[in-house]
C-alpha positions in Angstrom: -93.2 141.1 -88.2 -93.2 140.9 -84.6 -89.6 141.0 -82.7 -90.6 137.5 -81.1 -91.6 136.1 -84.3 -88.1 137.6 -85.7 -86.2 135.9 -83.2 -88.2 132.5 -83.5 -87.1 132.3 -87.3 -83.8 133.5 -86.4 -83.5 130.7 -83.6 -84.3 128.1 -86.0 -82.2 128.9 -88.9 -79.0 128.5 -86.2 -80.2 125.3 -84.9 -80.4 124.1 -88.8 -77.2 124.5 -89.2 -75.3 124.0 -85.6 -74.9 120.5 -86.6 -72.7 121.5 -89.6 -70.2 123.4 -86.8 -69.0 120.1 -85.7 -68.7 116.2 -86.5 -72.3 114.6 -86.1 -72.1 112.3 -83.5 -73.8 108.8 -84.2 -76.8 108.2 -81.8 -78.0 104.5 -81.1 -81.5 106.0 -80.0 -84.3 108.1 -82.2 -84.5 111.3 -80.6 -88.0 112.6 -79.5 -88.7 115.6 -77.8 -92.3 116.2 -76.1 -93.8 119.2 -74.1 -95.1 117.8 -71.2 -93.6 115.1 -68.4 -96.8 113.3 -69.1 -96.1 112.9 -72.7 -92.5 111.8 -72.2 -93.2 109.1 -69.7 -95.9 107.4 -72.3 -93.0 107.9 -75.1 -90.8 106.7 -72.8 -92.5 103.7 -71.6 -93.5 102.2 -75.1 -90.1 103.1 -76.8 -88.4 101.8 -74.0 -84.2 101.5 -74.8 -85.2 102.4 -78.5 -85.3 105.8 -77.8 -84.3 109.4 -75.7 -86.9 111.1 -74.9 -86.7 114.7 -73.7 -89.5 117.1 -72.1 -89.4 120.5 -72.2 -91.5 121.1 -69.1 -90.3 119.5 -65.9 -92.0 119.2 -62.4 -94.0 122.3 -61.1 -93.5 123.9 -64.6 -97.2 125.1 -65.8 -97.6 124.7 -69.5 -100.4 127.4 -70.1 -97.8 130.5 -69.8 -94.3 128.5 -70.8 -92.3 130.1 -73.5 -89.6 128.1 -75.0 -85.8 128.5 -74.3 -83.0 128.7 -77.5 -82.5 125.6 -75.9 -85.5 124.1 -76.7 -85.6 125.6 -79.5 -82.6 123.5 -80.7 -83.7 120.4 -79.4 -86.9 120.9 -81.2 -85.3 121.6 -84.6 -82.9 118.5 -84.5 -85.6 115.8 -82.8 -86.5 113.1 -85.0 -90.4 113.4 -83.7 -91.9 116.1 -82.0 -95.1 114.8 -79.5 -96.9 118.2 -78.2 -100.1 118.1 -76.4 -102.4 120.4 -78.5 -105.7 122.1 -77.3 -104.3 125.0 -76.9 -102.3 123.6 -73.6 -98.8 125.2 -75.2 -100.2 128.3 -76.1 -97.3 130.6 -75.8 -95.2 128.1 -77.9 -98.3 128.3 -81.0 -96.7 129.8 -83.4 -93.3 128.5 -83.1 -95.4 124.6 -83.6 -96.5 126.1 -86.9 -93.3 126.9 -87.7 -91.9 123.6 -86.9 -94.5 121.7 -88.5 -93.4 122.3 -91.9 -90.2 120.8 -90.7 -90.8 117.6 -89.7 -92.8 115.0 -88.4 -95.1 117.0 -85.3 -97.9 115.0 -83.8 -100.3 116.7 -81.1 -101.2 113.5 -78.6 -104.1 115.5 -77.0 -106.2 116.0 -80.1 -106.3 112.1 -80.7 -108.9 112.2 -78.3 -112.2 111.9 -80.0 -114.2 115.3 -80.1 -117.1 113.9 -78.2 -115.5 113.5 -74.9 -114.3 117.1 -74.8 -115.3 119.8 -72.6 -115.9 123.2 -74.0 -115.4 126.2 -71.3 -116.6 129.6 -71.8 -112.7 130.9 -71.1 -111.9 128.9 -74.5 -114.9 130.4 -77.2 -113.5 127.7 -80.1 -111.6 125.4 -78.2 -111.4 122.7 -75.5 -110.0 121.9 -72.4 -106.9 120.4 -72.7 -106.6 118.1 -69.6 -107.7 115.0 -70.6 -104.6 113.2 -68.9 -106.3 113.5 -65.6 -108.9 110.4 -66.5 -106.9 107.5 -67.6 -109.5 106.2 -69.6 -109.4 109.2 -71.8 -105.8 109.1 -71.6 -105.3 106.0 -73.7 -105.8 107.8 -76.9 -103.2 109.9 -76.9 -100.9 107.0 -75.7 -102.1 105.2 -78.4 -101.7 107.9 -80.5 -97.9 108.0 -79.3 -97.2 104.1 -80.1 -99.1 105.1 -84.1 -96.3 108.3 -84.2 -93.4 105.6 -83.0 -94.4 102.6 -85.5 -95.1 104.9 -88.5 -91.4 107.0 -87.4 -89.4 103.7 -86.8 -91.5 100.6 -88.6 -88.7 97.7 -87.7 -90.0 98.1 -84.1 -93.6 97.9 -85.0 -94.2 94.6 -82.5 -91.6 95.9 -79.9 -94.2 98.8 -79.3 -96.9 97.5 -80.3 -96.7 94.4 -77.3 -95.4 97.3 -74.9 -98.6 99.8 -75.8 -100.5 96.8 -75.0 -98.8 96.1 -71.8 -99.1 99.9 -70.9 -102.6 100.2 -71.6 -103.5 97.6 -69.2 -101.8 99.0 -66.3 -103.7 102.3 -67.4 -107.0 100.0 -67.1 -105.5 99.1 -63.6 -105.5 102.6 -62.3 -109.0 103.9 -64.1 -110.5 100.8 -61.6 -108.4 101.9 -58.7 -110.0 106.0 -59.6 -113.5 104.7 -59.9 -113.5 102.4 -56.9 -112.0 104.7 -54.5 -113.1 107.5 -55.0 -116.6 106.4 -54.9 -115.8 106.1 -51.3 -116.4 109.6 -50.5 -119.3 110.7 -49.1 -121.2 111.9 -52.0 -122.0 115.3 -49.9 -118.3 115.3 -49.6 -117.5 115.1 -53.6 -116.4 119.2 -54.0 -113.1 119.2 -55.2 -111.7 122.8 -54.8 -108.5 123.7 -56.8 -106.2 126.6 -57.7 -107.5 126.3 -61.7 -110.0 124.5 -63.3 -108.0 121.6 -64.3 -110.0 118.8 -63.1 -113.0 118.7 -65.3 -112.8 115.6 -66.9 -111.7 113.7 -63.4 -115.4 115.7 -61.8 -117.2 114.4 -64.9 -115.8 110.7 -65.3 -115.8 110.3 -60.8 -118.7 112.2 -60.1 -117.0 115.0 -58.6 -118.5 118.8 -58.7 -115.2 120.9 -59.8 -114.5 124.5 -58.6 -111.8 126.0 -59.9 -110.6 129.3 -58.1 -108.5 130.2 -62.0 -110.3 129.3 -65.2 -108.7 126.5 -67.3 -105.5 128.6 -67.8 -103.6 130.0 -65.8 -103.4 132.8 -67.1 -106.5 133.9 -66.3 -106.9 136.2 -62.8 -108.9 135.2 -60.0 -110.2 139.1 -59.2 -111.8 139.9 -55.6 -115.8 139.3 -56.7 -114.6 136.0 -57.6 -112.7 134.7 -54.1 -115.8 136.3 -51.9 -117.9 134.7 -54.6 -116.2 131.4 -53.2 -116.0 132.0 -49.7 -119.8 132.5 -49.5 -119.7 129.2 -51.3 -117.2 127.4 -48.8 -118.9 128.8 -45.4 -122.4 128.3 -46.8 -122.0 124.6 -47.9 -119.8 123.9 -45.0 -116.7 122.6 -47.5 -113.9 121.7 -44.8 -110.9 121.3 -47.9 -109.3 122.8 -50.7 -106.3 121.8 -52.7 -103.4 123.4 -53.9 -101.0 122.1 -57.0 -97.6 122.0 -57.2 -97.5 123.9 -60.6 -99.7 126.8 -59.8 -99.1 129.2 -56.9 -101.4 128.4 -53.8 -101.9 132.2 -53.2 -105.7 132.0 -54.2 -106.4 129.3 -51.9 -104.9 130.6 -49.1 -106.5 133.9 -49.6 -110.0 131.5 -49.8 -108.9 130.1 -46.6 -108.4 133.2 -44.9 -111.5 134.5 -46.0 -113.4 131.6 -44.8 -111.5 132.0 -41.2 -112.7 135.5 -40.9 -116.1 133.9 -41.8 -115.6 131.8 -38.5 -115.3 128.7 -41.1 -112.4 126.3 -41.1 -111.1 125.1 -44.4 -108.0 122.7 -44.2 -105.4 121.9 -47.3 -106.9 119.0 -48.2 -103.1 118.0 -50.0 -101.2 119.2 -53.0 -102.0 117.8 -56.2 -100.2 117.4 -59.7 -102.6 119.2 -62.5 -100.2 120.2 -65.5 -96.7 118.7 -64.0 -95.9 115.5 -62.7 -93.7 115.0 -59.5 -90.0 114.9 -59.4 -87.4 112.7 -61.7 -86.9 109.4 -60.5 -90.0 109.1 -58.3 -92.8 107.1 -58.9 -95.0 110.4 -58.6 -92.9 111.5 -61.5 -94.4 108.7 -63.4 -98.0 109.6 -65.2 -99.1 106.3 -62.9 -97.7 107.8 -59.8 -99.0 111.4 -60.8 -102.8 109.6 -60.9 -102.5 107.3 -57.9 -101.6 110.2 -56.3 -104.0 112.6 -56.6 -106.7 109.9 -56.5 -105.1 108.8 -53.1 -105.0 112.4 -51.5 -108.8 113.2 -52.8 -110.3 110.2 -51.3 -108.6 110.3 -48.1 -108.8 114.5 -47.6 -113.1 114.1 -48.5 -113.5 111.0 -46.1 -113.0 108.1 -48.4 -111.4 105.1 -48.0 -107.8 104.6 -49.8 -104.5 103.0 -48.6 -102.5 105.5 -47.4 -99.5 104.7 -50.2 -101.7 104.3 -52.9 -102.5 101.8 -55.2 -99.6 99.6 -55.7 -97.9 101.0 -52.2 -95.0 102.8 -53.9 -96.7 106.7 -53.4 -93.9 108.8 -50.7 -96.4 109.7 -48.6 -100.2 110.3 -48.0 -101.9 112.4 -46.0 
């Protein structure tokens, strides 16, 4: 047995019995604990004052190489309902899920989405990409997925989040229209969306957008020197002005593509920074998954010559360049 797997066990034997240390303190809220911001907002927004919600993985935190904390290990252990993403997305955290899974009740959100809208990718052999948050359309089944794992885990509240799935679901209809009606503003010559990882294949697919992603879908996969000239040949010889960076993957690939380009005698600007596996801070409205969408969606049209307000779809984005 592996020294990590060893102290995984270990981990979770003391967090089964720290409660016994002390008097258990009485909580008016189920506890839930979920991986990504993205998952906690959903919980949070259809369990509403019925629960506490914790994520493990807060803004500009990249889920592809996160390994858990005895922290979160703890958390984990004593949460009432576990919501993790799936598809691989967690993939140092695999075999402490399995673990945990025998435990209690573990649902992974991601995989509710039906097998026919996924994406293979050759960096995945058996598997597919996990970032189907970025199309709200797609998104809706794991939020409905969500409100199933609250009404099964606490059944009195079965109308409570049922009406508030509903009423969340709508307002992800809202921003799927505001996506596809803005972003087909862009000039379709203009519809190359460069990024630091391939994380945007289902928003190129569902908005007609051709995807380039410097990294494969993880980031743990290197962008080596054939690839970057690879691109900057691409960049000068299509003449595409922007690329992207995102606030959860370094932006040292991009600006290496930019200077290559320069030294090409071809500009390319930062067209913005975007939010791929992390939403923006606590307590902003681009901490929220609406904000996180309306955001990108708003910098992309307006970086590739569309048309979108420059605070987004309901006005409440910080800023937009």
């Amino acid at each position: 047995m592996s020294f990590a797997r060893r102290q995984i066990l270990s981990l979770l034997a003391g967090a089964a019995l720290a409660p016994l240390a002390g008097p258990v303190r009485a909580s008016a809220k189920f506890d839930i604990v979920a991986t990504t911001g993205m998952i906690a907002d959903a919980a949070r927004q259809l369990g509403g004052d019925l629960v506490s919600v914790k994520a493990l993985m807060g803004p500009g935190i990249d889920p592809h190489s996160y390994r858990q904390t005895r922290s979160d290990i703890v958390a984990l252990t004593r949460a009432g309902l576990i919501l993790r993403h799936g598809l691989y997305l967690e993939a140092q955290m695999e075999d402490l899920f399995a673990k945990l899974a025998r435990r209690g009740k573990m649902v992974a959100v991601g995989e509710a989405v039906p097998d026919g809208h996924l994406i293979s990718h050759s960096d995945y052999a058996d598997k597919k990409d996990p970032h189907v948050w970025m199309v709200p359309d797609l998104w809706t089944f794991s939020v409905k997925a969500i409100g199933d794992a609250l009404v099964e885990t606490l059944p009195d509240t079965r109308d409570r989040v049922t009406d508030a799935t509903e009423a969340y679901l709508a307002r992800l209809r809202e921003l799927q229209v505001y996506a596809e009606t803005t972003l087909a503003t862009v000039p379709e010559t203009s519809r190359v969306l460069l990024t630091a990882h391939d994380a945007f294949g289902y928003f190129g697919r569902a908005f007609g957008f051709e995807v380039i992603g410097i990294q494969g879908i993880s980031t743990e996969s290197e962008a080596g020197l054939n690839r970057i000239a690879e691109l900057v040949d691409l960049l000068v010889s299509r003449q595409i002005r922007a690329a992207f960076v995102e606030t959860s993957v370094s932006d040292r690939n991009v600006r290496a593509l930019i200077e290559g380009a320069a030294a090409r005698g071809h500009e390319v600007s930062i067209g913005g920074e975007l939010f791929s596996d992390a939403m923006g801070s606590e307590g902003t409205y681009e901490g929220t998954y609406l904000g996180m969408i309306d955001h990108n969606v708003t910098i992309i049209a307006r970086a590739l010559g569309g048309n979108a307000p420059a605070r987004g779809m309901n006005g409440r984005l910080a800023a937009a360049s």
